[in-house]
C-alpha positions in Angstrom: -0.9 -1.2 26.4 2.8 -2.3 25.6 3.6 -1.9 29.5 1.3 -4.6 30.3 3.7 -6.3 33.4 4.0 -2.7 34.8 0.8 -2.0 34.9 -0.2 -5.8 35.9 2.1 -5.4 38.9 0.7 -1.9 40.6 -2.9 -3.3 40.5 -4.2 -3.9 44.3 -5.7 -7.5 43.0 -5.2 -9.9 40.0 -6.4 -8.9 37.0 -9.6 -11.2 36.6 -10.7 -10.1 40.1 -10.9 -6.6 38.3 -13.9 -4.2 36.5 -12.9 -1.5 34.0 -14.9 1.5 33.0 -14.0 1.4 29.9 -14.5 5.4 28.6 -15.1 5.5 24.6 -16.0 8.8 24.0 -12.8 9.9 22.9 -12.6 7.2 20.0 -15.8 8.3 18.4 -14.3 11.7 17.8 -11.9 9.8 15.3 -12.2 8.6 11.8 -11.1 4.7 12.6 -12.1 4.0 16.1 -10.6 0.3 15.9 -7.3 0.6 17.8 -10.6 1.1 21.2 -11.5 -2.5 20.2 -8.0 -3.7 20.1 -7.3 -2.0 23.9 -9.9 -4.2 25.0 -9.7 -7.3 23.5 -5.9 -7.1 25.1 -7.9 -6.2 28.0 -10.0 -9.1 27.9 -7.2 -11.5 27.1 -5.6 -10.6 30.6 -8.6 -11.6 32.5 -10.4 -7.9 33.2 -14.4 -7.7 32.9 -14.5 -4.6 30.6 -18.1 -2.5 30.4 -17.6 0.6 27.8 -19.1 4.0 28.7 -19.9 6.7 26.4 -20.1 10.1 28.0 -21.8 11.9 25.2 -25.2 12.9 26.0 -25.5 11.4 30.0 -25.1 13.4 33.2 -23.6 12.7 36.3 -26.4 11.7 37.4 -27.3 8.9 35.1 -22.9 7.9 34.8 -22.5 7.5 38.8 -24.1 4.3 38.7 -22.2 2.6 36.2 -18.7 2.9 38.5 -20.1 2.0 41.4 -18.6 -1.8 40.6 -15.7 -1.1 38.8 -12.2 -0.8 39.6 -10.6 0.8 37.3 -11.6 4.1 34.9 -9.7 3.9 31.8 -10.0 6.3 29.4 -9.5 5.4 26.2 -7.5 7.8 23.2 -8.7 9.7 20.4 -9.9 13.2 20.1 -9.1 15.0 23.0 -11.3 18.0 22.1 -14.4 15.7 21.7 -13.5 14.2 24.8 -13.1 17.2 27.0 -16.2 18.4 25.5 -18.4 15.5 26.9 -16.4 14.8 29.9 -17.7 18.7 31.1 -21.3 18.6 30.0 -21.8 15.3 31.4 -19.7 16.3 35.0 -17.4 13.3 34.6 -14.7 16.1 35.4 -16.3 15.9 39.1 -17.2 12.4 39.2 -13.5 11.1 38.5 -12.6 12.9 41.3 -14.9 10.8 43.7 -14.0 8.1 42.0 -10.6 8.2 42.5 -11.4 8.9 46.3 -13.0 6.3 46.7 -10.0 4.2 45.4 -10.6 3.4 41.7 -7.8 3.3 39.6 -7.6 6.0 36.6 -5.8 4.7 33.1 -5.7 7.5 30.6 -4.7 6.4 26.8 -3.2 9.5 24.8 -6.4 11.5 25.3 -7.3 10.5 28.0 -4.2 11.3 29.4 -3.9 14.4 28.4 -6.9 15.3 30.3 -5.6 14.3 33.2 -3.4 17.1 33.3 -4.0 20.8 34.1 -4.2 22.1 30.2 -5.2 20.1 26.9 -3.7 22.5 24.5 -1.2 20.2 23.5 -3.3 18.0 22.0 -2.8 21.1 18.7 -2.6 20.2 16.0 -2.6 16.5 16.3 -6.5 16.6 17.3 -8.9 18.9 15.3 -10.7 20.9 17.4 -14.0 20.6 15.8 -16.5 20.9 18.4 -15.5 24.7 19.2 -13.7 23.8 22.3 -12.9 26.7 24.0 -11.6 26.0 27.0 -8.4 24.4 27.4 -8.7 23.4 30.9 -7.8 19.9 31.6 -9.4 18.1 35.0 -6.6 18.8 36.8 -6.3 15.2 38.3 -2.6 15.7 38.3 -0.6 19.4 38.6 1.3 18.6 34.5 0.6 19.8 31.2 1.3 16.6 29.2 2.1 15.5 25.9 2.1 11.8 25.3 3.4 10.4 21.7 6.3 12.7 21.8 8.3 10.2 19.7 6.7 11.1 16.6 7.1 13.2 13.8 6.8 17.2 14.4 5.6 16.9 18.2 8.8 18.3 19.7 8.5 21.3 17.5 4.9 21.6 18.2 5.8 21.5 22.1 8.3 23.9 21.8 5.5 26.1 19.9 3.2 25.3 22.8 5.2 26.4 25.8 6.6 29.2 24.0 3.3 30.5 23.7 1.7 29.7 27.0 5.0 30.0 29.3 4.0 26.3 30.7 6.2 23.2 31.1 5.2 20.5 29.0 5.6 17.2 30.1 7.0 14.9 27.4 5.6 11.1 26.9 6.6 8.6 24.6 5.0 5.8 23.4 7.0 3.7 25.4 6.8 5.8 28.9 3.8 6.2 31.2 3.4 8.2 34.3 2.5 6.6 37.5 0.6 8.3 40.5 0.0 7.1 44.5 -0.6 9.1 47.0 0.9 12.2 45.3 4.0 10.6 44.3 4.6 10.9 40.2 7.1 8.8 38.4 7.7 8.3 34.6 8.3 4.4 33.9 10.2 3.5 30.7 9.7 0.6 29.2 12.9 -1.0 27.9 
């Protein structure tokens, strides 16, 4: 979270007055998980009471509870493929979308950005798709096709691969950018 004032400043209350969901599923589809626990210790630091929630093998049902108190959703990075996977069978794909009615603030981290959008397929070849994903459908929760960590090595090509292929606009992130949405409205913010 190098955007840490930014995203300190567009929260509705301080940040030790705040709950975070903090979604983990993604980060067990990876070989070194440790950059989850470094998210939230920074977390922590700033004052937020973090609870993580694993997807993987719970239904809507069982997950609705476990927001009702929290403020914020942040989904946390790692495979996109494993997340997508759990974030359908569980129907966390329709509970964000109450949840963000009723006012709770989504975060999405690399994968969990790029399941915001409309199409995941640009998580290839970055991400392994080794749960047999196949269904490229993102939840829609904004109307992009993203592609966060476009700073580094080979993602421009494999964008330019990507929308060649699928005829879609790719949105392009850095590591230093993140895009904001209220009420419709989406800006990128650079951090400088």
């Amino acid at each position: 979270m190098r955007m840490k004032n930014e995203i300190l400043a567009l929260l509705p209350k301080p940040a030790h007055q705040m709950k975070v969901a903090h979604i983990i599923t993604a980060a067990k589809g990876e070989p070194d998980p440790s950059f989850a626990v470094r998210d939230v210790t920074f977390m922590r630091d700033l004052g937020f009471t973090v609870e993580d929630i694993d997807l993987e093998g719970k239904s809507i049902e069982e997950l609705r509870p476990l927001f009702v108190d929290k403020d914020i959703v942040y989904v946390q990075g790692g495979n996109t493929f494993y997340l997508m996977k759990y974030i359908c069978e569980s129907g966390f794909d329709q509970l964000v979308q109450e949840l963000i009615q009723q006012g709770k603030i989504y975060v999405g981290v690399s994968a969990g950005t790029i399941v915001a959008g409309t199409d995941i397929g640009t998580a290839e070849p970055a991400d392994p798709n080794n749960v047999g994903l196949t269904d490229y459908t993102g939840m829609g929760l904004v109307d992009l096709v993203i592609n966060p960590h476009h700073d580094r090595f080979g993602e421009e090509e494999a964008v330019q691969i990507y929308e060649h292929k699928t005829g879609k606009q790719v949105t392009r992130l850095t590591d230093n950018q993140m895009i904001v949405v209220v009420d419709g409205n989406i800006r990128i913010i650079n951090h400088l």
